[in-house]
C-alpha positions as CSV (number, residue, x, y, z in Angstrom):
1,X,17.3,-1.9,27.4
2,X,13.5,-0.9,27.3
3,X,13.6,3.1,26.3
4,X,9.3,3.0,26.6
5,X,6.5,1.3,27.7
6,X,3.1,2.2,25.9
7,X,-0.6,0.4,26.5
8,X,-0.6,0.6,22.8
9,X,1.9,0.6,20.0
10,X,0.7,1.0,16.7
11,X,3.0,0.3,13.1
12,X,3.0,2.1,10.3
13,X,1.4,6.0,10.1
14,X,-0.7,5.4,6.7
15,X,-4.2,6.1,7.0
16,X,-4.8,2.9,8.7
17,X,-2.2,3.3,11.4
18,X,-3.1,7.5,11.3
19,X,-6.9,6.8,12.0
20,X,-5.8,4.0,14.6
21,X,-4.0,6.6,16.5
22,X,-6.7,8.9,16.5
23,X,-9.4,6.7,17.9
24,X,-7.0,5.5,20.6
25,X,-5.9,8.8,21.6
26,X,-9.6,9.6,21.9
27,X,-9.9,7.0,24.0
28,X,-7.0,7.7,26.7
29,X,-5.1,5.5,25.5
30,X,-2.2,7.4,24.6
31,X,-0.5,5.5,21.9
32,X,3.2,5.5,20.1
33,X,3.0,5.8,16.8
34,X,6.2,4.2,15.1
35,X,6.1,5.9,11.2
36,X,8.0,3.2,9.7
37,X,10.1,3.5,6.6
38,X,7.3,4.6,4.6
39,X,6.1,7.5,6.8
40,X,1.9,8.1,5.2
41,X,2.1,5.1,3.5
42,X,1.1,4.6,-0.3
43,X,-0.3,8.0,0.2
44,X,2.5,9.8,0.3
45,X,3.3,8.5,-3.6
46,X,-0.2,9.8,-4.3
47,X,-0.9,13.3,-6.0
48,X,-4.5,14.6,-6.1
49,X,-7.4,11.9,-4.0
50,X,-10.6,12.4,-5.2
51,X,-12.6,9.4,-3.6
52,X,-11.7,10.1,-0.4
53,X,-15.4,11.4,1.6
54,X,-15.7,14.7,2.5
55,X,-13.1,16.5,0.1
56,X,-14.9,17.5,-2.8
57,X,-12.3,19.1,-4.5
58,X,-9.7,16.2,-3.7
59,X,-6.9,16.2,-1.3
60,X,-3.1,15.4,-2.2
61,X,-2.3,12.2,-0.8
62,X,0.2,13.3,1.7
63,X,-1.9,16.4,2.9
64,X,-4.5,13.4,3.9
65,X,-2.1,11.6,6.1
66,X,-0.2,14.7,7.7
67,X,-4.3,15.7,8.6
68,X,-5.0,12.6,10.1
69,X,-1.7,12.9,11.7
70,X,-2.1,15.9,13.7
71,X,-6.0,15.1,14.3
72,X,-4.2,12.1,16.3
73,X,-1.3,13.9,17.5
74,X,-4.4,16.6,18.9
75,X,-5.8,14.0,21.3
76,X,-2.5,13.0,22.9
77,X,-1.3,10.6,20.4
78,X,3.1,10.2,20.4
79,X,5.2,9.4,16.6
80,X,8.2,8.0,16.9
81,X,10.2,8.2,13.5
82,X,11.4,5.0,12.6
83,X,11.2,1.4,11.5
84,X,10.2,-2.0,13.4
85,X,13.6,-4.3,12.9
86,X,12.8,-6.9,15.3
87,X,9.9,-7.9,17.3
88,X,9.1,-10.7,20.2
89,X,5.4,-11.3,20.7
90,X,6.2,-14.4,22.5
91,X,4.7,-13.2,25.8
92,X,3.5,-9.5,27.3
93,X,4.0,-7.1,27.3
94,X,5.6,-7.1,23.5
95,X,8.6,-5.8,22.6
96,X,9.7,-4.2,19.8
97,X,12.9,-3.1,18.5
98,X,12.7,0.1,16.6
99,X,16.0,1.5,14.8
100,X,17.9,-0.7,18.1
101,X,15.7,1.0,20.6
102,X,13.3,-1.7,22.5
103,X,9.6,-0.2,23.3
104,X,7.3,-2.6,25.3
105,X,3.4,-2.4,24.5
106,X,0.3,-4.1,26.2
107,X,-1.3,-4.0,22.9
108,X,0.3,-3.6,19.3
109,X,-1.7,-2.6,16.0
110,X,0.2,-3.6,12.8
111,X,-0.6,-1.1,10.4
112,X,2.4,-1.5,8.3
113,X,1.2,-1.5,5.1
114,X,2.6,-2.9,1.9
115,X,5.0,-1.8,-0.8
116,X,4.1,-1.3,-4.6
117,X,6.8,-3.5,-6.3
118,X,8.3,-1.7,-9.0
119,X,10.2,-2.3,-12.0
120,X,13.7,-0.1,-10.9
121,X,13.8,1.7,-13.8
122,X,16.2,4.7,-14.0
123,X,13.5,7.4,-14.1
124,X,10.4,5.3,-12.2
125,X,10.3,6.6,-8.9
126,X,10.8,10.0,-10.3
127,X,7.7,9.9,-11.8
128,X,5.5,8.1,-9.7
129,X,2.5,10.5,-8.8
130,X,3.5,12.2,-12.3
131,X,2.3,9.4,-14.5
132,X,3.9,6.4,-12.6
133,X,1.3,4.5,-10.5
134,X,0.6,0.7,-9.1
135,X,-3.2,1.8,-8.2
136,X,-5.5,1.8,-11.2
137,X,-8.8,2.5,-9.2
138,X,-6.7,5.3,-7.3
139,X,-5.4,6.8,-10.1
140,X,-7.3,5.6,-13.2
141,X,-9.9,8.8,-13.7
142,X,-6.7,10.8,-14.6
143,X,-6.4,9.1,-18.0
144,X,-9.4,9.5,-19.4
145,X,-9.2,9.6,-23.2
146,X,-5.6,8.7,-23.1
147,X,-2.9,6.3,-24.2
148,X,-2.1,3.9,-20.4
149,X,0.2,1.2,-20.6
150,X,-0.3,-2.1,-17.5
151,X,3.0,-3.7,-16.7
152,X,2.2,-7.5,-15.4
153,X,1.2,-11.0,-16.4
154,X,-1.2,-12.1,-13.3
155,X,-4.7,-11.4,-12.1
156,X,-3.2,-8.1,-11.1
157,X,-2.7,-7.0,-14.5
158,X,-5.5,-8.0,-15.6
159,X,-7.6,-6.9,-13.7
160,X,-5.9,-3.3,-14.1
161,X,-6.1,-3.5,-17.5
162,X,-9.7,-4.3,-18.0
163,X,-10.5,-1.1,-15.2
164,X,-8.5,1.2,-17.0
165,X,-10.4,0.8,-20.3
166,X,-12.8,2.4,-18.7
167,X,-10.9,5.8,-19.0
168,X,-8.7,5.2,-21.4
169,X,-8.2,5.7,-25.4
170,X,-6.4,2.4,-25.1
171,X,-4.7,0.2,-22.8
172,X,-1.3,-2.0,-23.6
173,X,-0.6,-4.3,-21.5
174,X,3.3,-5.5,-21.7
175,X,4.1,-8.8,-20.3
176,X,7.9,-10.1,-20.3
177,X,6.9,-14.1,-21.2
178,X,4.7,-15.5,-24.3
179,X,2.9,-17.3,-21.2
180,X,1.0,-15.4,-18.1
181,X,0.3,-16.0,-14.6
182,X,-3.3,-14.9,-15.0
183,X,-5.9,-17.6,-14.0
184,X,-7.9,-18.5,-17.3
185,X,-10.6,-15.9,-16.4
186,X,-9.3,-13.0,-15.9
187,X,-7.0,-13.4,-19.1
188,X,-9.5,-14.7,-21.3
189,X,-11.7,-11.4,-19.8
190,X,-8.2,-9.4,-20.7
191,X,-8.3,-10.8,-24.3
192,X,-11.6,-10.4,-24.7
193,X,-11.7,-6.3,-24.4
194,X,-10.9,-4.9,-27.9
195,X,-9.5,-1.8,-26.3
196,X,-6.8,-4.2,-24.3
197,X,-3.7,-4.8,-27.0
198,X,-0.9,-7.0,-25.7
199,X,3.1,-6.8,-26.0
200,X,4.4,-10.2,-25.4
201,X,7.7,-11.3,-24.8
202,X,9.0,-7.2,-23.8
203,X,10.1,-5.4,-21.0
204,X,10.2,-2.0,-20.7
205,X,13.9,0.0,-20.3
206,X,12.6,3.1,-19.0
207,X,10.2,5.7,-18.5
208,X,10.2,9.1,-19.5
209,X,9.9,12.5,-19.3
210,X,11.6,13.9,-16.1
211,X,12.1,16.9,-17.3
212,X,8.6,18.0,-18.2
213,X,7.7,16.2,-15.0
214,X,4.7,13.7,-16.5
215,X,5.3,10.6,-18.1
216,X,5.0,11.1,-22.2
217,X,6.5,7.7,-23.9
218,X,8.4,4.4,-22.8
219,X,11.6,2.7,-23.6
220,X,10.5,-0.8,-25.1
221,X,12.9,-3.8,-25.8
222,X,11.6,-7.2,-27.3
223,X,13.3,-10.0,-25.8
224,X,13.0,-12.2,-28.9
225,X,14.7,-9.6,-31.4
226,X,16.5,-7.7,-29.5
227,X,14.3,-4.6,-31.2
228,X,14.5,-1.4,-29.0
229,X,11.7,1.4,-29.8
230,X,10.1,4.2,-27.9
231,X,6.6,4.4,-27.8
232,X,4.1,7.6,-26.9
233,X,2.1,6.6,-23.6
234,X,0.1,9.3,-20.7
235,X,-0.4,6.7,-17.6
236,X,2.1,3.9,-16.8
237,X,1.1,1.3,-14.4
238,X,3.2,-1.6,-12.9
239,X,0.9,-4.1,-11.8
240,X,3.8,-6.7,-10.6
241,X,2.1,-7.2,-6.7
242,X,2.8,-6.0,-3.6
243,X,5.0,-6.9,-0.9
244,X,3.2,-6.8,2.8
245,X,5.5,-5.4,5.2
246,X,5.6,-7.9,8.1
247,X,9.3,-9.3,7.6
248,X,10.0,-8.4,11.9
249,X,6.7,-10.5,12.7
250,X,7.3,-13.6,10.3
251,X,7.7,-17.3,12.7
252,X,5.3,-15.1,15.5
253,X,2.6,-13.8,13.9
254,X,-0.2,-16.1,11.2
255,X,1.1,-15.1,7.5
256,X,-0.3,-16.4,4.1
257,X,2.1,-17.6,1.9
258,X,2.7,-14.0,0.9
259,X,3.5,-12.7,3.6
260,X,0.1,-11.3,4.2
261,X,-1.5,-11.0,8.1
262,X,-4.1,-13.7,9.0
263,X,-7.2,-12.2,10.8
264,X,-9.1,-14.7,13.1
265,X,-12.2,-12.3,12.6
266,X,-12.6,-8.3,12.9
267,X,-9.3,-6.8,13.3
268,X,-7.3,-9.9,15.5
269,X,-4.8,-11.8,14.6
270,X,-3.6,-15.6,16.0
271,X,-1.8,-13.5,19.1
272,X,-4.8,-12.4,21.4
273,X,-3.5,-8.3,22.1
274,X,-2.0,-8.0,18.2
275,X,-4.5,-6.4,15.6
276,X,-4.2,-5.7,12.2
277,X,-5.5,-2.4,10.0
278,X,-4.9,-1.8,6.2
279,X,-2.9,-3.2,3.4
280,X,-1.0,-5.4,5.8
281,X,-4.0,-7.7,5.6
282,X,-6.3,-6.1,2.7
283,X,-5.0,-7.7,-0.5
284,X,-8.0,-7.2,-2.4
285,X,-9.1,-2.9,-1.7
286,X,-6.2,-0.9,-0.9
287,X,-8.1,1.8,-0.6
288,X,-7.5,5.0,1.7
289,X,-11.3,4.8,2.9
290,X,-11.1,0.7,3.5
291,X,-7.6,1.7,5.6
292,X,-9.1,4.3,7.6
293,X,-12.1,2.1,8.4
294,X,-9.9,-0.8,9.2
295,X,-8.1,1.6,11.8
296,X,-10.7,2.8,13.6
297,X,-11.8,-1.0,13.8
298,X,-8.4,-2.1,15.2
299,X,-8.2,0.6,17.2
300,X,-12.0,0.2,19.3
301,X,-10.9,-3.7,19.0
302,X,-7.4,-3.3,21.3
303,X,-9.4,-0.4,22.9
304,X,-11.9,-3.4,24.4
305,X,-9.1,-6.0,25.2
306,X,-6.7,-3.3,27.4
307,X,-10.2,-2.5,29.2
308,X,-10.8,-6.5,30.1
309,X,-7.0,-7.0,30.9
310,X,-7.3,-3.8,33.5
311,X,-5.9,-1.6,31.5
């Protein structure tokens, strides 16, 4: 049973899918908005933005979104809390299941975003935005002068590692093998900085302090001894990858090996009518200011196609 049928749908309500909404509402287009299961996106994890244009001062990362949210919602622009379980994008109009609900769409922008893998520590999640983060270039400039611990063994890490030194006092980097991912470069590059120390062969057990609200020292546990020890740390940040979130599109739509959307060129994707915006695609920025510009792309992109389909 179809519950609604929309000349746009667009996933995910990040700044991406926010800043889509907006430029389509602008343009009559009325468009649903389905939130997903991370309603604002990685911003909604983030405390204080301070690269964002225009705020001076910094914005908290969910005061962004909500403002971008009722900018769209101000030019006719419906949200529809929930999360894409199914889709067919076998013909049009496409159809997509949200929570068991089917909702038809001329046009679909896929703004879902992807998700920070994390370690699952006991306290981790309570901390994230308190010391806890998986964006260095976000959240780097916070450490400056401090102790910052990378959690990771690819380019990822690496490359985190060698950014953060930038801020802080120094930077250990804790890998859970003798052996890392890294390509040759970007370890050697790693090795190479003397502020950069590395724990081999350890994983962390947790994260702490909860109850002063900030992250202040780790749980560490050598896998070769078995040697448990607690040691003092300001910024903690797992650098393990991310995990797009286009599981409802997979066998339709043209994913890398990752999981990752394939663009043909500007925002389209192998299905003419389907667009992409943000971290669904962007493996490299993930940043707020490359998500609302990738928006406002897909957004004048599906704007043009409804208008040569007679829409």
């Amino acid at each position: 049973m179809v519950i609604s049928m929309h000349n746009l749908i667009i996933v995910g309500s990040g700044c991406a899918g926010n800043t889509a909404a907006v430029y389509a509402a602008r343009a009559n287009l009325k468009p649903l908005v389905v939130a997903g299961h991370e309603p604002g996106g990685q911003l909604s994890l983030t405390t204080l933005v301070e690269n964002f244009p225009g705020f001076p001062e910094g914005i908290n990362g969910p005061d962004l979104v909500a403002n971008i949210r009722t900018q769209a919602e101000h030019f006719g622009a419906q949200y529809l809390h929930g999360t894409v379980i199914q889709a067919d994008l076998s013909k049009r109009p496409f159809r997509l299941n949200v929570d068991g609900e089917w909702h038809e769409s001329q046009a679909l922008i896929i703004a879902s975003g992807a998700s920070a893998r994390w370690l699952n520590l006991p306290n981790e999640q309570k901390l994230i935005g308190h010391g806890v983060s998986s964006c260095a270039t976000c959240d780097g400039f916070f450490y400056r002068g401090k102790k910052i611990m990378v959690i990771g063994g690819g380019d990822s890490a690496m490359e985190e590692a060698n950014f953060l030194t930038r801020f802080g006092e120094e930077v250990t980097l804790v890998h859970r093998r003798e052996q890392f991912r890294a390509s040759k470069i970007m370890l050697a590059r790693a090795q190479a900085n003397p502020k950069v120390k590395f724990l081999l062969n350890t994983v962390v057990e947790d994260v702490h302090d909860v109850k002063q609200n900030l992250v202040t020292s780790v749980t560490l546990r050598n896998l070769a001894t078995g040697n448990v020890w607690e040691q003092a740390v300001d910024g903690f940040f797992v650098a393990i990858g991310h995990i797009p979130n286009t599981a409802p599109f997979r066998g339709q739509l043209a994913l890398d090996p990752d999981g990752y959307v394939l663009s043909t060129g500007g925002a389209r994707t192998n299905i003419e009518g389907v667009f992409h915006a943000g971290d669904v695609q962007d493996r490299i920025y993930r940043q707020a200011i490359t998500a609302a510009g990738a928006g406002c792309m897909a957004a004048i992109e599906a704007e043009r196609f409804l208008e040569s389909e007679g829409h």
